[in-house]
N, C-alpha and C positions, 0 to 999 in steps of 0.2 A: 513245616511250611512246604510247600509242593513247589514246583519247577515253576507252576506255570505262575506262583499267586510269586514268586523274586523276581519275577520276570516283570509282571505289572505293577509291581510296584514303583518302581526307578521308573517307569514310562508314566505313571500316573504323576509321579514329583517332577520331575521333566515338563509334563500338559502345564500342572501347574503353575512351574515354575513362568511360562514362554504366553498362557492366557493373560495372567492374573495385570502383570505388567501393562498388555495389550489394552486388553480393559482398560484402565487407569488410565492408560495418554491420550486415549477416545473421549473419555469424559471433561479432563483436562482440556484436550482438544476442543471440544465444542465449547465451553467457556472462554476459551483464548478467543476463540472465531468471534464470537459475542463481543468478546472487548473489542476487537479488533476492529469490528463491525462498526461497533460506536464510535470509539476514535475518529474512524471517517467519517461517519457522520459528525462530529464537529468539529472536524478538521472544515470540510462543506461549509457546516453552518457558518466559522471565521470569516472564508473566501467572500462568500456571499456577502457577510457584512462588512466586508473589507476590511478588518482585524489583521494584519500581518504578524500580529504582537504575537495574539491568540494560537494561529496558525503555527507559528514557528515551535512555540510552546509542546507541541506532539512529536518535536523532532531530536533525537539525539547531537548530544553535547562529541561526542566520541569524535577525535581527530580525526579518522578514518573514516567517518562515515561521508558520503561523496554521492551529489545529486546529479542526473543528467535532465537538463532541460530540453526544451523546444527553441529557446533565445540561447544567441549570441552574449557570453559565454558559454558553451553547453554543458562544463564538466564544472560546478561549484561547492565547495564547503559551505557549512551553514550558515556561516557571516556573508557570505556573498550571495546566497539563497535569500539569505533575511535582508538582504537589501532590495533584490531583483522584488521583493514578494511586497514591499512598500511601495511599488508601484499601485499594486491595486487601491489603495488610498485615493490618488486618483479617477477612477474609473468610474464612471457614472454607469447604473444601469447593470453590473457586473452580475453574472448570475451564472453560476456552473453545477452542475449533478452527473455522479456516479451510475453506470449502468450495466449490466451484466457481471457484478462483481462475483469474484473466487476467493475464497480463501481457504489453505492452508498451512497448517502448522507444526512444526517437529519440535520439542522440548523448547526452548527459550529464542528461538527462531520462525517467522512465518514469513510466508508469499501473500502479497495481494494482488490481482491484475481484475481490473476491470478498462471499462471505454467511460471516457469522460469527455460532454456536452459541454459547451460553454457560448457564452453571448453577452457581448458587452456594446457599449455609443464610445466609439473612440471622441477624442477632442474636438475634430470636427462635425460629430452628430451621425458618422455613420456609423449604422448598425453590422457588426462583426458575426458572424459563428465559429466554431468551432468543435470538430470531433477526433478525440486526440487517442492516443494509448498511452495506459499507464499500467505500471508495473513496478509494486512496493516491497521493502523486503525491510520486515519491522527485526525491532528485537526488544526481548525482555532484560528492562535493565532497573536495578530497584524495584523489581514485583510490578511496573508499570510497561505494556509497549510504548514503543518511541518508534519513530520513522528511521532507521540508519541508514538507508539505499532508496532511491526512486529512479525510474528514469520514465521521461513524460515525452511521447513526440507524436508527430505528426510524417502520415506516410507521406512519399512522395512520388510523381507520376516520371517513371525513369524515361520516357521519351523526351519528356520535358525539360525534366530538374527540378520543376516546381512542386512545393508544396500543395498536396490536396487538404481543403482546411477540411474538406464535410465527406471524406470518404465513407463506406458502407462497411463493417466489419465483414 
């Protein structure tokens, strides 16, 4: 065997070793993205239909998993999310959609952020908007995503203090 064919060899097992890997969490990866994908798409489709049941249903059980809202409480576990989120039962008119979503994903961990519309008839028949940031951080638990982390808010105009509900990304 020559100098040169010992030499390329350990570099060829090496490639392989550092591709083959690579490869695979790519593939897995877009499939994750996929699921991921749909989850909020019916996670959406609950909201809309005012389902809080539905909705909470995509979210992890995990003690530690810890949501940040736009409302007063801002920092809630999933019992105090799954109550704030039976609100929407109320809401006439309710209608929210995802836009400019991102996702990625590293082994049994992803990111989501997108900008999330919203418009509902409060109580007294006015009409609300809303243009929020959200920012999701799932995890694979049981071969299924769940939601473990959100945080959902709305900028604010620091001359003011006030909330901008319909800012521009």
């Amino acid at each position: 065997m020559t100098t040169t064919l010992r030499t390329l060899i350990p570099v060829f097992a090496l490639v392989t070793l550092v591709v083959v890997p690579v490869s695979n969490a790519r593939a897995s990866s877009d499939s994750d993205k996929a699921q991921i994908a749909a989850m909020n798409q019916q996670i959406m489709a609950a909201f809309n239909k005012r389902d809080p049941s539905a909705v909470m249903a995509f979210y992890s059980d995990d003690p530690d998993a810890i949501f940040f809202e736009d409302t007063i409480p801002f920092q809630m576990n999933k019992a105090v999310l799954s109550k704030a989120n039976g609100e929407i039962k109320s809401m006439p008119d309710f209608h929210a959609r995802m836009e400019a979503i991102d996702i990625v994903t590293s082994g049994d961990l992803a990111v989501m952020r997108c900008i999330i519309r919203g418009k509902w008839i409060d109580s007294k028949g006015i009409m609300h908007t809303q243009t929020s940031r959200y920012t999701q951080i799932d995890r694979k638990e049981g071969g299924k995503w769940l939601v473990w982390h959100e945080h959902f808010s709305v900028p604010f105009d620091p001359a003011t203090g006030k909330a901008v509900m319909n800012a521009k990304p």
